[in-house]
Structures are given as C-alpha cells and as structure tokens.
C-alpha positions as CSV (number, residue, x, y, z in Angstrom):
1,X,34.8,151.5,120.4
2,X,36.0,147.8,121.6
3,X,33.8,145.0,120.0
4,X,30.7,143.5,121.7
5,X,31.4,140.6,123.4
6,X,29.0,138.3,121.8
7,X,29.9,139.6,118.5
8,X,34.0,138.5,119.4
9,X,32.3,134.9,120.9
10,X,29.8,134.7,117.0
11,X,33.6,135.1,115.3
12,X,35.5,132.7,117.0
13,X,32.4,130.1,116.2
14,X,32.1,130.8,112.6
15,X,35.9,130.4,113.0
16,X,35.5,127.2,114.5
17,X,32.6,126.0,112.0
18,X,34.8,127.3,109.1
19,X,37.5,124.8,110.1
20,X,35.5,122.0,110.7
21,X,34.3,122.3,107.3
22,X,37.6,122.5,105.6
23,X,39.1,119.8,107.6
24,X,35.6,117.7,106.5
25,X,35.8,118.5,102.9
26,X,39.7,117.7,103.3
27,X,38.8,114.3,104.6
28,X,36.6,113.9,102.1
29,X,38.6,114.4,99.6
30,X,40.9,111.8,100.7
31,X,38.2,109.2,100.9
32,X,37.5,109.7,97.1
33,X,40.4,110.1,96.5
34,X,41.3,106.4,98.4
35,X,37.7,105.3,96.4
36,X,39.4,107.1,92.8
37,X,42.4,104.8,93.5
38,X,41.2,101.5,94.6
39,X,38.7,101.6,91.4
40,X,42.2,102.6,89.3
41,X,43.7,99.4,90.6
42,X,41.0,96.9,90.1
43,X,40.1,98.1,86.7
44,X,44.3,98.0,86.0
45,X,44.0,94.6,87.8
46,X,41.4,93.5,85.2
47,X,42.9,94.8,82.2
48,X,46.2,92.3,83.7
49,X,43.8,89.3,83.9
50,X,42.1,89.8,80.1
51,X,45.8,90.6,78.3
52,X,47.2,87.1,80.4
53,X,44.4,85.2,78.8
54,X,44.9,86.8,75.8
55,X,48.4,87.5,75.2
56,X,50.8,84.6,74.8
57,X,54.1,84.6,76.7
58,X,56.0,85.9,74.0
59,X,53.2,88.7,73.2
60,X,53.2,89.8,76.8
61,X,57.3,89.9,76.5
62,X,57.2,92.0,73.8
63,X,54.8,94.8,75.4
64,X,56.4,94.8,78.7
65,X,59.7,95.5,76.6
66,X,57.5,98.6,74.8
67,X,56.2,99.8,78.2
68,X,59.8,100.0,79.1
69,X,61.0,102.8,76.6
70,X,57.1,104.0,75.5
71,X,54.9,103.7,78.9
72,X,52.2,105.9,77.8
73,X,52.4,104.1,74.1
74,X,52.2,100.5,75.8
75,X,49.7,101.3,78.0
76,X,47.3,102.6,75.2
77,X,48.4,99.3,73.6
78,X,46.9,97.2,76.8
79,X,43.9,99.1,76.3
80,X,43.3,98.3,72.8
81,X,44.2,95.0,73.5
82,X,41.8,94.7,76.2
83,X,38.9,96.4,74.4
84,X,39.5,93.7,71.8
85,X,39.4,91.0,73.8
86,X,36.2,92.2,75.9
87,X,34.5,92.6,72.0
88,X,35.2,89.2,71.3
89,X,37.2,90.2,68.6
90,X,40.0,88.5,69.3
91,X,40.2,84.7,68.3
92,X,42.6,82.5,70.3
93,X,45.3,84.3,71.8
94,X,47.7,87.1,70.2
95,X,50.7,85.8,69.6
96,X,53.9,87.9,68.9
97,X,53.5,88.0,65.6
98,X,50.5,89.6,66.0
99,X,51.5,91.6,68.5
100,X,54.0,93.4,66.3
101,X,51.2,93.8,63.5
102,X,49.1,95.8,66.4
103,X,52.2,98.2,67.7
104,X,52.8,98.7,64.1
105,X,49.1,100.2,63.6
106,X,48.7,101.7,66.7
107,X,52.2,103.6,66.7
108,X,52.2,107.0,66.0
109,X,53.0,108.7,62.5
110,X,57.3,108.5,63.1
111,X,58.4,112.0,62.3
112,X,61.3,111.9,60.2
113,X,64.3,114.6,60.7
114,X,66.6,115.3,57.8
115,X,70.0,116.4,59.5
116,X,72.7,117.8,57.1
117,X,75.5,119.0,58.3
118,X,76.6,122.2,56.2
C-alpha cells in the first residue's frame, strides 16, 4: 500500500518548514552571537579607556608584561582595577609601585613543591 499523495506533498512541506526553521534559528544565533561580541568589545574597549586614565605608563608596562605569562591572572587584575576606579576608590593614578602591591594581593596562594631527590 503506496502512500497517499497529499500525505507524500504534507511531508515534503513539514520538511521544508522544518528547514526554514533551523536555518532561522541558525541565523539567529549568529546575530546574538555578532550582538554577544560587539557588547564583549565595547565593554573590553571601556575597561582600556578607565585603566589608561588610571594606570601610569609604568603601571600599564607592568600588567601588559603579567598578561604576557598569566592572561587569565592579568585580565582579573584589569578588572579589579577597573571596578576600583569606577568606585572612586582610587585616588590619582596607580602607579607601579602600587601596581605591584595589587598583583601581590590578588595573586593566588603560590603552591610550594618540596623536590628531593633520593
């Protein structure tokens, strides 16, 4: 028993509609993705404005040196920094001296190893 032909023609719609939705949600997805990234830079791109303000030469030296061996530990440091700053809790600008003082607190417990060699 072969299948009704309007049943076959229902299929192939609810085929069709099926893969208009996917490639929709798809393209959707993009576009928040596109909106998830743009905010990502201008929030990055603000956080870059408050620690040049903030941050003397020297200061900003120093952390782009830490986010070159401890990315994930300088950028937690830019935060903090920023958060600071945005508080008004910082007066003046931090200047490298400070800036050592703050990766000093915010740096994790160091884990010491004993190695002896038997």
């Amino acid at each position: 028993m072969s299948g009704n032909p309007d049943d076959e023609r229902l299929e192939e719609l609810r085929e069709q509609k099926r893969q208009e939705l996917q490639e929709r949600a798809q393209q959707g997805g993009g576009d928040a993705q596109q909106q998830q990234e743009a905010a990502r830079e201008q929030a990055e791109a603000q956080q870059e404005a408050v620690l040049k303000q903030h941050l003397t030469d020297d200061a900003r030296q120093r952390l782009n040196a830490v986010e070159m061996s401890k990315p994930q530990f300088a950028k937690k440091v830019k935060q903090q920094v920023a958060a600071l700053a945005q508080s008004g809790r910082v007066q003046g600008r931090i200047d490298e001296e400070q800036m050592k003082e703050l990766l000093r607190e915010l740096q994790p417990d160091q884990k010491s190893f004993d190695i002896h060699h038997r």
